[in-house]
C-alpha positions in Angstrom: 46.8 145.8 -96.3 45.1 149.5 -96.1 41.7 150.1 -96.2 39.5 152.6 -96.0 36.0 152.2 -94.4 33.6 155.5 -96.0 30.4 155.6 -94.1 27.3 157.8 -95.3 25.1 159.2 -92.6 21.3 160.1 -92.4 20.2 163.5 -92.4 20.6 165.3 -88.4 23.2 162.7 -87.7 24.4 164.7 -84.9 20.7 164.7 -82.9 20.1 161.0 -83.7 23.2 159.7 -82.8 23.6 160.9 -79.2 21.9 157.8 -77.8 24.1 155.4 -79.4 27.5 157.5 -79.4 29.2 156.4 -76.2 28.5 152.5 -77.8 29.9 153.7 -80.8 33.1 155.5 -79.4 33.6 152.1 -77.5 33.6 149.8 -80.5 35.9 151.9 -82.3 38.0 152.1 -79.5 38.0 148.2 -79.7 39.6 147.9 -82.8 42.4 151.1 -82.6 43.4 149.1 -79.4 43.9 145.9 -81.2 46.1 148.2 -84.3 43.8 147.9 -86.8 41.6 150.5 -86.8 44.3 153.7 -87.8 42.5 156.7 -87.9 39.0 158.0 -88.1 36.3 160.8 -87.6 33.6 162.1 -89.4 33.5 164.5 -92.2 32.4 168.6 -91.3 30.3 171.0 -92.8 28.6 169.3 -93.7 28.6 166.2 -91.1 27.2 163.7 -93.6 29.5 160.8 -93.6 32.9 159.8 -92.1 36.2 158.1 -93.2 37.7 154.8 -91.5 41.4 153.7 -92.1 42.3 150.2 -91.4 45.4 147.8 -91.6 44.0 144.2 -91.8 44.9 141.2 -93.1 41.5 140.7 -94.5 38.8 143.0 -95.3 36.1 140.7 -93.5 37.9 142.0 -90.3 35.9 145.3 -91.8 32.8 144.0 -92.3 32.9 142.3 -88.9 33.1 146.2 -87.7 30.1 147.4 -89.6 27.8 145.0 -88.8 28.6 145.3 -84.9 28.7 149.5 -85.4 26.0 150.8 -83.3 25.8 153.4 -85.5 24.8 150.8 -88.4 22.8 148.6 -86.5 20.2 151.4 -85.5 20.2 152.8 -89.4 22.3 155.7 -88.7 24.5 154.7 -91.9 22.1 153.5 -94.6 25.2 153.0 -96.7 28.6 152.2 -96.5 31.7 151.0 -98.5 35.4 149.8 -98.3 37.8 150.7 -100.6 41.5 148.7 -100.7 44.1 151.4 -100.4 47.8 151.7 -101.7 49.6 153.8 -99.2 52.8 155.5 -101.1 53.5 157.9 -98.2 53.5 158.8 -94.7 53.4 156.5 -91.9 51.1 155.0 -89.5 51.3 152.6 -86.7 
């Protein structure tokens, strides 16, 4: 199943999250290496949240990520939400 992961970010996210980026980049790169993280970056101009795609079996897989996201464990993304998503075109791996 598709997911997508939509992460909301404090104000001056790109100052506060230098200390914890390199932590971040590194649990992200986690999951793409496993296959289950797709795609995903931050949104631009404004930088005030990103977008996540996942294929899982199981959304908790998801929620697994966010509680272990450096970004989310030091309050960088007050708020976040997944979304099921019915892909109907394109591919991804």
């Amino acid at each position: 199943m598709y997911f997508l992961l939509f992460y909301d970010y404090v104000d001056n996210i790109l100052e506060l999250r230098t200390p914890f980026r390199e932590a971040h980049l590194a649990h992200v790169q986690n999951y793409a290496k496993r296959g289950e993280l797709l795609l995903g970056g931050a949104f631009a101009n404004p930088a005030d949240g990103a977008a996540i795609a996942f294929k899982v079996k199981d959304k908790s897989i998801i929620e697994d990520f966010v509680s272990n996201d450096p970004y989310v464990v030091n309050r960088l993304v007050p708020t976040w939400r997944i979304r099921e998503w019915t892909v109907v075109v394109g591919s991804a791996s």
